[in-house]
C-alpha positions as CSV (number, residue, x, y, z in Angstrom):
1,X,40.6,-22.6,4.4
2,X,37.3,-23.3,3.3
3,X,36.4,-23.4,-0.6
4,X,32.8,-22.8,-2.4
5,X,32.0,-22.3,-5.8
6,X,29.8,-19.2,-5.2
7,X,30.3,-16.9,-2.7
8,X,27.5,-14.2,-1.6
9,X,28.4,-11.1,0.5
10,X,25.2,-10.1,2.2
11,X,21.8,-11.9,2.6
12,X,19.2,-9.5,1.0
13,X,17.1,-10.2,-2.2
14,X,19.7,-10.4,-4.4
15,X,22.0,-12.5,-2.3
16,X,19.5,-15.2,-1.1
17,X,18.2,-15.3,-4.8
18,X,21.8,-16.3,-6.1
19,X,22.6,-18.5,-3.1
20,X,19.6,-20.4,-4.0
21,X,19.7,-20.5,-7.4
22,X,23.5,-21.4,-7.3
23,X,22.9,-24.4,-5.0
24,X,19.8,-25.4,-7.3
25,X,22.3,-26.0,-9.8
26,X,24.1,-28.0,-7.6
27,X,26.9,-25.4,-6.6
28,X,28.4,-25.5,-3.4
29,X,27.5,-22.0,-1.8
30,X,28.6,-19.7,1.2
31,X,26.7,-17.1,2.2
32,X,28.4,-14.4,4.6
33,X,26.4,-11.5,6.2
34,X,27.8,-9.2,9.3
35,X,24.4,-8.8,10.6
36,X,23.2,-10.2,13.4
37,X,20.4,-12.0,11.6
38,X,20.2,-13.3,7.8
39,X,17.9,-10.9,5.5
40,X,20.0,-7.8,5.0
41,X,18.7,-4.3,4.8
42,X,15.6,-5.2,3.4
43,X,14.2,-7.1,6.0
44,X,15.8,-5.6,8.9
45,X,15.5,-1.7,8.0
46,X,14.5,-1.2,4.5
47,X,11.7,-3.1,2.6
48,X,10.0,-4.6,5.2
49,X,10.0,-2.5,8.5
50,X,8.2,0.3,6.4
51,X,5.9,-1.8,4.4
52,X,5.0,-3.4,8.4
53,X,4.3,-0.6,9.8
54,X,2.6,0.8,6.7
55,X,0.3,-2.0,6.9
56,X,-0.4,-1.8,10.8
57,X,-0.6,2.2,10.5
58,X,-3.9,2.1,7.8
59,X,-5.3,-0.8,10.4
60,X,-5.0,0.6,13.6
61,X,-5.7,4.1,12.3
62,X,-9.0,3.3,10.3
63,X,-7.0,5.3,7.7
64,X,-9.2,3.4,5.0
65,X,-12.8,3.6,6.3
66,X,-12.3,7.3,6.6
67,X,-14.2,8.1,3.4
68,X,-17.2,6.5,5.0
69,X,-16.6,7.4,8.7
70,X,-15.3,11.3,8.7
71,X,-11.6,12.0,9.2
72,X,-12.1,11.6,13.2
73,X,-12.3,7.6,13.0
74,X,-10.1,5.7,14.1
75,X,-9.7,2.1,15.3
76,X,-7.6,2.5,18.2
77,X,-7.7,5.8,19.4
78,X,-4.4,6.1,20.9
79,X,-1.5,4.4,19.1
80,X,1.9,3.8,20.2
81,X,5.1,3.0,18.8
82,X,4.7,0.1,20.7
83,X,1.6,-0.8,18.6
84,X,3.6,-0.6,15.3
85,X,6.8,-2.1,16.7
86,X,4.9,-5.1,18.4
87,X,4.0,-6.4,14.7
88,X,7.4,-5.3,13.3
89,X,9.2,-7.7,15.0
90,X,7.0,-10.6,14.7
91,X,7.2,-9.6,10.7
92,X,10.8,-9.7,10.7
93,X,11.2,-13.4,13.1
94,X,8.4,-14.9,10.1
95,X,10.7,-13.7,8.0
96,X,14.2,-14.6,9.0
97,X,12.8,-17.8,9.8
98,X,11.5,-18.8,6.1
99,X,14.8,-17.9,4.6
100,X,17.0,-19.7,6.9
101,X,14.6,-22.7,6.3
102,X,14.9,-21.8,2.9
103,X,18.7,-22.2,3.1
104,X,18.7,-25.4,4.9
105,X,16.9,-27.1,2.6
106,X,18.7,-26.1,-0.5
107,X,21.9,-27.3,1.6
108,X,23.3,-22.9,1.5
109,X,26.1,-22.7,4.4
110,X,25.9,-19.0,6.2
111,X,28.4,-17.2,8.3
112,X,28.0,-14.3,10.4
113,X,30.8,-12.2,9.5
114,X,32.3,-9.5,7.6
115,X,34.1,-10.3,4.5
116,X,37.5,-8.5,3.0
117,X,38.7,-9.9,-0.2
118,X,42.1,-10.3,-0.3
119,X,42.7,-11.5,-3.9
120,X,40.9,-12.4,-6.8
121,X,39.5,-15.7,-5.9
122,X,39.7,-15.4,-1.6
123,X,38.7,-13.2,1.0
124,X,39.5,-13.3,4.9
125,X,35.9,-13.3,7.3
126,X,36.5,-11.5,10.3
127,X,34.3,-13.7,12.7
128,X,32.0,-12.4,15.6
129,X,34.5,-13.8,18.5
130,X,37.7,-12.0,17.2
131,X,39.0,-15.2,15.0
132,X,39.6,-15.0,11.2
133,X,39.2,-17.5,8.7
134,X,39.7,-17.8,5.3
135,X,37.7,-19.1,1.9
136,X,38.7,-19.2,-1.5
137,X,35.7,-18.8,-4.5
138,X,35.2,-19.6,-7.5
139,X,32.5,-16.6,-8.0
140,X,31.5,-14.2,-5.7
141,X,28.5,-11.7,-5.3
142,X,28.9,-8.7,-3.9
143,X,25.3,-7.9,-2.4
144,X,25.9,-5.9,0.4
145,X,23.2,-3.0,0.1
146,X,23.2,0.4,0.9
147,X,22.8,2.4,4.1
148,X,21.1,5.9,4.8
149,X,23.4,8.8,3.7
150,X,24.6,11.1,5.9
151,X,25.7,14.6,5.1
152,X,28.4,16.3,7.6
153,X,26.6,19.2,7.9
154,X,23.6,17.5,9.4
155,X,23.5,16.8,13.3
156,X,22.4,13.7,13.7
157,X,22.1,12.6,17.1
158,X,19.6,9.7,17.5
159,X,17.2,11.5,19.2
160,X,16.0,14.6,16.8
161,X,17.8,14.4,13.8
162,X,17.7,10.8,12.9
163,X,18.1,8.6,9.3
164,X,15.8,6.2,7.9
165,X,17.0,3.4,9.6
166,X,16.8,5.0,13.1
167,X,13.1,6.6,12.8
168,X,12.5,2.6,13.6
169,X,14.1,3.1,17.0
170,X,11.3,6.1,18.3
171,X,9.9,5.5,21.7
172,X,7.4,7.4,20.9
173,X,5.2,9.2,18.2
174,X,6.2,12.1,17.3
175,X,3.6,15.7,17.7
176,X,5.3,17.3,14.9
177,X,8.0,15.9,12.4
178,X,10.3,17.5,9.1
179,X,11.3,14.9,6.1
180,X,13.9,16.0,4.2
181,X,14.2,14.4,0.8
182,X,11.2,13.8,-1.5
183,X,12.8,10.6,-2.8
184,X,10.9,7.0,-2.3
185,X,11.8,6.5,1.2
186,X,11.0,10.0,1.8
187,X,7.7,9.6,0.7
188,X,6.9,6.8,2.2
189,X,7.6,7.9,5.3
190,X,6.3,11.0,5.7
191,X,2.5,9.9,4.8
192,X,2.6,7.1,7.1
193,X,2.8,9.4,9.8
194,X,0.7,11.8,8.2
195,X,-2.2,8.9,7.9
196,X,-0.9,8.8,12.1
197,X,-2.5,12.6,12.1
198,X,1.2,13.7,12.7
199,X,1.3,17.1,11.3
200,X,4.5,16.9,8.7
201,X,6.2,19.0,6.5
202,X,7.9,17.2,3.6
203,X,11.0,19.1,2.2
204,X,12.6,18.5,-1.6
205,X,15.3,20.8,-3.2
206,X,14.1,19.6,-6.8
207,X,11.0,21.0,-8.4
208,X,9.3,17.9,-8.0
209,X,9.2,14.7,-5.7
210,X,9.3,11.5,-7.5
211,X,10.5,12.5,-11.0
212,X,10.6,8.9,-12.2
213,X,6.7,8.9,-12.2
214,X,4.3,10.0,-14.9
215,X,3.8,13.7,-13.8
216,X,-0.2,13.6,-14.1
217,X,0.5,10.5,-10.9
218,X,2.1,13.0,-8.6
219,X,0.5,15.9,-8.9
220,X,-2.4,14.2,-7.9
221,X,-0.7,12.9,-4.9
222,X,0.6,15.9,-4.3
223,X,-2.7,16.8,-3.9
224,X,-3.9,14.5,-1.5
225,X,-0.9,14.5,0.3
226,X,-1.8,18.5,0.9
227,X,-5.4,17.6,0.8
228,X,-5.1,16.2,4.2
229,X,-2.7,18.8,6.0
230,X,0.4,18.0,4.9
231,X,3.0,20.6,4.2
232,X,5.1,20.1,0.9
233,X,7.8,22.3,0.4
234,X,9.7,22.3,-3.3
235,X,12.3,23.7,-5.3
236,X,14.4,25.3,-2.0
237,X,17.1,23.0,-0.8
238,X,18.4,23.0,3.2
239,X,20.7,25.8,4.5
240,X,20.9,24.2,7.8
241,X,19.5,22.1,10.6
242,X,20.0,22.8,14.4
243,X,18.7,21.0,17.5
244,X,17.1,23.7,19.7
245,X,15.9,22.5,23.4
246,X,12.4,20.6,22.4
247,X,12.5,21.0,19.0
248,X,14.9,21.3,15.6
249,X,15.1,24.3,12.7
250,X,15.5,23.5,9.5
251,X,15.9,26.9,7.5
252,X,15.1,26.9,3.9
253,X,17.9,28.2,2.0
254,X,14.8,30.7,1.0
255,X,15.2,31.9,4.3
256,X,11.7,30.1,5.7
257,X,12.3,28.0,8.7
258,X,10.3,25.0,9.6
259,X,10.4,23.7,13.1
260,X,9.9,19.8,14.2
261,X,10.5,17.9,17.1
262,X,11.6,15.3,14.7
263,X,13.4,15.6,11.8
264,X,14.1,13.1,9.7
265,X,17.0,13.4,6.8
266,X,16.1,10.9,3.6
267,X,18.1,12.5,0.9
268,X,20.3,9.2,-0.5
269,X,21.8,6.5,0.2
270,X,25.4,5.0,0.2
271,X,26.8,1.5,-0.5
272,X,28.0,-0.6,2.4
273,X,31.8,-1.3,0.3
274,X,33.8,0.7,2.8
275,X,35.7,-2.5,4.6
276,X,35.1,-5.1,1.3
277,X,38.3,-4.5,0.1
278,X,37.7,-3.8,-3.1
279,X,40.7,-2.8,-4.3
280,X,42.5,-6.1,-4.2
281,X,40.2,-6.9,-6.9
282,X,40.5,-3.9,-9.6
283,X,36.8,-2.7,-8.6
284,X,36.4,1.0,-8.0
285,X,32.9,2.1,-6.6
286,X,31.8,5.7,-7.2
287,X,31.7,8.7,-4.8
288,X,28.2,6.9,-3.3
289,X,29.3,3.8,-2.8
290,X,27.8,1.8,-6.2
291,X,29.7,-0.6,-8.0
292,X,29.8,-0.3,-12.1
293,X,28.3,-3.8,-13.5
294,X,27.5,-4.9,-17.0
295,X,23.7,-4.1,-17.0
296,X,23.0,-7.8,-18.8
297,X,25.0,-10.0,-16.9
298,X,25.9,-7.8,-13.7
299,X,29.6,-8.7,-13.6
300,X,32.2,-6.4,-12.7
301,X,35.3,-5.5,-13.8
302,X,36.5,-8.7,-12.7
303,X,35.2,-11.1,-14.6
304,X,34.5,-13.9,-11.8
305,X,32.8,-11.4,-9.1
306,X,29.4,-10.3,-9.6
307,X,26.9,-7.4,-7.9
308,X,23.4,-6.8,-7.8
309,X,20.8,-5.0,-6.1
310,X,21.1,-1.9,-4.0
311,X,24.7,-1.8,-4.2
312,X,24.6,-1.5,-8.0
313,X,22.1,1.6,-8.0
314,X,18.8,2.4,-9.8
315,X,16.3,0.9,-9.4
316,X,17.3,-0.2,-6.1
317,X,13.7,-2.8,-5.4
318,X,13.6,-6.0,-3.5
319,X,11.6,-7.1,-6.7
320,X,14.7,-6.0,-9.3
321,X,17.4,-7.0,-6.9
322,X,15.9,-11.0,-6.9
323,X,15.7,-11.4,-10.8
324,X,19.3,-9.9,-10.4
325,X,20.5,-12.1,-7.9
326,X,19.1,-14.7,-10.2
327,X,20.9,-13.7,-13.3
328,X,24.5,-13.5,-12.0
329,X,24.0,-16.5,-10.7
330,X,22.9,-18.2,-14.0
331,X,25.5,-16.3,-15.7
332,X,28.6,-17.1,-13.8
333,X,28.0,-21.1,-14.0
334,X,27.2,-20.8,-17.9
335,X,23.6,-21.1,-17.5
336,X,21.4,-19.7,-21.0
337,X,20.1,-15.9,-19.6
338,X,16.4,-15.1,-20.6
339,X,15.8,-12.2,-22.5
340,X,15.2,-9.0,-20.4
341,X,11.8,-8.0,-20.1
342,X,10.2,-4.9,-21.7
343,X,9.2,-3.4,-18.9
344,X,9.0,-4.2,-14.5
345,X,7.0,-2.5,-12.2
346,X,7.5,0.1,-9.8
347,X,5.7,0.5,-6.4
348,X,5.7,3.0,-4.0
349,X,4.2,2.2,-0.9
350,X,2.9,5.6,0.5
351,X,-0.3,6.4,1.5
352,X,-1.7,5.9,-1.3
353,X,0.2,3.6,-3.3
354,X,1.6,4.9,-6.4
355,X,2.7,1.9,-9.1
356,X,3.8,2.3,-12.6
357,X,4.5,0.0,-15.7
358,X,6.2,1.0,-18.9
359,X,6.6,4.2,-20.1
360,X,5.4,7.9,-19.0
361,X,3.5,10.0,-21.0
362,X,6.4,12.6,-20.5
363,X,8.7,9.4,-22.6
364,X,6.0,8.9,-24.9
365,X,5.6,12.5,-25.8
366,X,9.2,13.0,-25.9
367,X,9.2,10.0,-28.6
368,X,7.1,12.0,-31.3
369,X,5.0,8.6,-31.7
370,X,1.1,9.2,-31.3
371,X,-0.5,8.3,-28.2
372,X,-4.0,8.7,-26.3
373,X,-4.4,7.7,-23.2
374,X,-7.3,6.3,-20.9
375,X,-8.2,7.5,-17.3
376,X,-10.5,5.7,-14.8
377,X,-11.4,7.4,-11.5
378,X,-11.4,5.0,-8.5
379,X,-14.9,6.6,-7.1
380,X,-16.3,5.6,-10.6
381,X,-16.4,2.0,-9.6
382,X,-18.7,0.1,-7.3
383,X,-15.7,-1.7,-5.6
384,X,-14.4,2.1,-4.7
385,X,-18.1,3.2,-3.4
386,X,-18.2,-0.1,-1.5
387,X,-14.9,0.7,0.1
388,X,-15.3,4.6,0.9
389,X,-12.7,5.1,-1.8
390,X,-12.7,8.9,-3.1
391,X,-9.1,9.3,-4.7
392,X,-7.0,7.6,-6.9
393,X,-7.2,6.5,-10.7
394,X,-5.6,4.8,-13.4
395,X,-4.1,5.8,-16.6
396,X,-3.8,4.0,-19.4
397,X,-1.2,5.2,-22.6
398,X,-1.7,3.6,-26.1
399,X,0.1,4.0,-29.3
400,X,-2.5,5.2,-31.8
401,X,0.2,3.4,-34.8
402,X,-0.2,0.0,-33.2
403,X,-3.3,0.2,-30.1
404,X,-0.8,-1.1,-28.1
405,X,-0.4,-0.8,-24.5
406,X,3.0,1.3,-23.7
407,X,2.4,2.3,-20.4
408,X,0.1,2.1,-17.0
409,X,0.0,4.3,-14.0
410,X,-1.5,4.1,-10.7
411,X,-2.3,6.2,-7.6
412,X,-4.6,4.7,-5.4
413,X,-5.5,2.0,-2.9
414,X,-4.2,-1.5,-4.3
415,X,-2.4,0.3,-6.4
416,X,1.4,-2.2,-6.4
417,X,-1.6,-5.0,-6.9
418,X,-3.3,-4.2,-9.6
419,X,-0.4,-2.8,-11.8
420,X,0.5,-6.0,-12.7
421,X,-2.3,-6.8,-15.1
422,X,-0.9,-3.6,-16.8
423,X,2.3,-5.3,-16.8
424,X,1.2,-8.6,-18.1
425,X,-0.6,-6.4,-21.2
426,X,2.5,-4.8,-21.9
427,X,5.1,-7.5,-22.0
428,X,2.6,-9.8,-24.2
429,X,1.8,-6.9,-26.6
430,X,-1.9,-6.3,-25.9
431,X,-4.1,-3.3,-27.1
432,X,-6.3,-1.4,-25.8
433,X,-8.9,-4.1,-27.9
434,X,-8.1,-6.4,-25.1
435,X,-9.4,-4.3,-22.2
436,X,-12.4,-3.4,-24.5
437,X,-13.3,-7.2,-25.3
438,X,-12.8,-8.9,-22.2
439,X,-14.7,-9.3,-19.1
440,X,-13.3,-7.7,-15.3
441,X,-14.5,-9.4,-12.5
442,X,-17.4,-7.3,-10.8
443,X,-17.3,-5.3,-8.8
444,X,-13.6,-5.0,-8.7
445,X,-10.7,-2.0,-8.4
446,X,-9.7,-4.0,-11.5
447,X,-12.6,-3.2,-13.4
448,X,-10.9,0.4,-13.9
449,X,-8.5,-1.5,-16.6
450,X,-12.4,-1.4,-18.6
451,X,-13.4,1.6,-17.8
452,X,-10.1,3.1,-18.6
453,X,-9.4,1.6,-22.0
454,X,-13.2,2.0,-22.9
455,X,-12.3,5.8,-22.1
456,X,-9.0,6.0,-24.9
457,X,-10.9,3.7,-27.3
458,X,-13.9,6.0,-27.7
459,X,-11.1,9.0,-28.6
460,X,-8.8,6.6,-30.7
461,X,-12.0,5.1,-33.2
462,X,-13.0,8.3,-33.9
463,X,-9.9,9.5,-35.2
């Protein structure tokens, strides 16, 4: 029987952060993951792959240059999986590489297997050659993320009808493809192959995609999302989805059928507890899979096992999931926790980006307090003209009791970038003075901080 002081279930952000900062505080620590490689879901199939490709699709397409070169230009004019996979994989070695280096040098011990606890302080590893072992912990972190949901009533076959972890997989591009769920990964998905010239059709049951974003935000992506051919399709949930020789029918419970040769289903995602044995310890996970956890500490019902990131639910980012990791860690060896901050960002790496700070002005309405807010239009700069850019702006929302900044929101190229200046104003208590008396480099996407507080100041000083 081994023994550790901190045990981590899976090796995504939230597991290597506590692993390391566990050992940095001179723990001994065990980190167990069933996958083939360390990194988790994130690097493997979440976080990474789409951000990769992302990246490599606005390259090789020329997606960016278009403003300046007509919507025919391209860089390579005939793109493969192959193209986007090639760089995939050499993203994915760089990074398994750094964090098993990052491991060795902060003395973490990994396993590859899969974990069962089997009381409160021991679980049994089921090991890759058929062996079992066992370790007993002083704290353990349950960080074993989330995979793609998958509803009976959809076929999936691999081929078709396929999740967001298979679309990886395609041997091909596909001429047409359906996206059923208008949540982030959705999103992010569809307009990557969109900005491919795929033709898609994105499909949402709600009223709205994104509902977590400032409303003002989406519908202007909405907008450039249909703007450039794509099909959105709102408020009418799925009836049903059948494979039909070289192609698949989804009908709209409307009655309106859209037809693919690729469908891909996005709606959810469920946590990876299944075989954790959680029951040994007094946790109960919900009907998806996510483990209850006190939202300041992130321990569970029992008191020496921990969870964070995906597993735990909203917000579900490799960002939250590290300072997460981080905390439990600190907490369950007695370290001082640092206040929360105000406010974290969100990004959303479509194409464009959306990112947004603080609160909508949907929150701040609903508050009663009195706001104005500031817009700056991406083609009003000289860094937009100088990069073709014809889309995208930033909004700025200040209280009008205290000129403080309460919330900023971006859609646009750059747009996870630049959001954190907003957020740096926000959690030091700046005004909308401080956009108004301070110099932006020039020219710079950043100079639409200016441009936009200049914009609410000249409504707020006349009131």
């Amino acid at each position: 029987m081994q023994d550790c002081e901190m045990l981590v279930i899976g090796s995504g952000p939230s597991g290597r952060r506590a692993a390391v900062q566990s050992a940095k505080l001179g723990k001994s620590v065990l980190v167990v993951d069933r996958g083939r490689r360390l990194g988790g879901v994130s690097v493997h199939t979440g976080t990474i792959p789409s951000k990769t490709i992302r990246e490599t699709v606005l390259n090789l397409s020329g997606f960016r240059e278009r403003g300046f070169y007509g919507q025919a230009y391209r860089v390579k004019q005939e793109i493969a999986m192959t193209d986007l996979v090639s760089r995939l994989h050499k993203t994915l070695d760089h990074e398994v590489e750094v964090l098993q280096h990052q491991f060795m040098r902060n003395t973490v011990r990994s396993a590859h297997a899969a974990a069962r606890f089997i009381g409160p302080d021991r679980v049994r590893l089921s090991l890759g050659n058929g062996d079992f072992s066992e370790v007993r912990f002083a704290n353990a972190l349950i960080a074993v993320g989330t995979r793609p949901y998958r509803p009976k009533n959809i076929p999936f076959d691999g081929t078709r009808v396929l999740d967001s972890d298979e679309i990886l997989d395609l041997p091909r591009l596909p001429r047409t493809l359906a996206v059923i769920g208008g949540g982030v990964i959705g999103v992010e998905y569809a307009t990557i192959f969109s900005a491919l010239d795929v033709p898609v059709t994105l499909i949402e049951s709600r009223p709205a995609i994104l509902d977590f974003v400032d409303r003002e935000i989406v519908d202007d992506f909405v907008h450039q999302m249909r703007d450039r051919g794509m099909t959105v399709r709102l408020g009418c949930g799925v009836a049903s989805v059948e494979t039909k020789g070289d192609h698949v029918e989804v009908r709209m419970a409307d009655g309106r059928i859209v037809r693919a040769e690729i469908v891909l289903y996005a709606a959810g995602r469920t946590g990876n507890v299944d075989d954790l044995g959680l029951d040994a310890v007094g946790i109960e996970p919900d009907g998806r899979g996510r483990i209850t956890v006190d939202p300041r500490t992130f321990q569970t019902s029992a008191s020496n096992i921990y969870a964070a990131g995906d597993i735990i639910g909203f917000p579900s980012l490799a960002s939250t999931s590290m300072e997460q990791g981080r905390v439990a860690a600190c907490h369950a060896f007695g370290m001082p926790l640092p206040p929360a901050p105000a406010t974290f960002p969100y990004g959303i790496y479509a194409v464009p980006e959306i990112s947004t700070v603080g609160e909508s002005e949907e929150e701040v309405r609903a508050s009663g307090a009195p706001y104005e807010c500031g817009i700056a239009r991406f083609r009003e700069t000289s860094r937009g003209h100088i990069m073709g850019v014809n889309s995208g702006f930033l909004k700025l929302i200040f209280s009008l009791e205290t000129r403080r900044l309460l919330g900023a929101h971006i859609v646009g190229e750059g747009a996870t970038e630049l959001i954190h200046i907003g957020q740096a104003v926000i959690n030091l208590g700046g005004t909308v003075d401080f956009f108004v008396e301070n110099t932006f480099n020039y020219p710079t996407l950043a100079e639409a901080y200016k441009i936009a507080g200049l914009d609410a100041w000249n409504r707020m000083v006349t009131r």
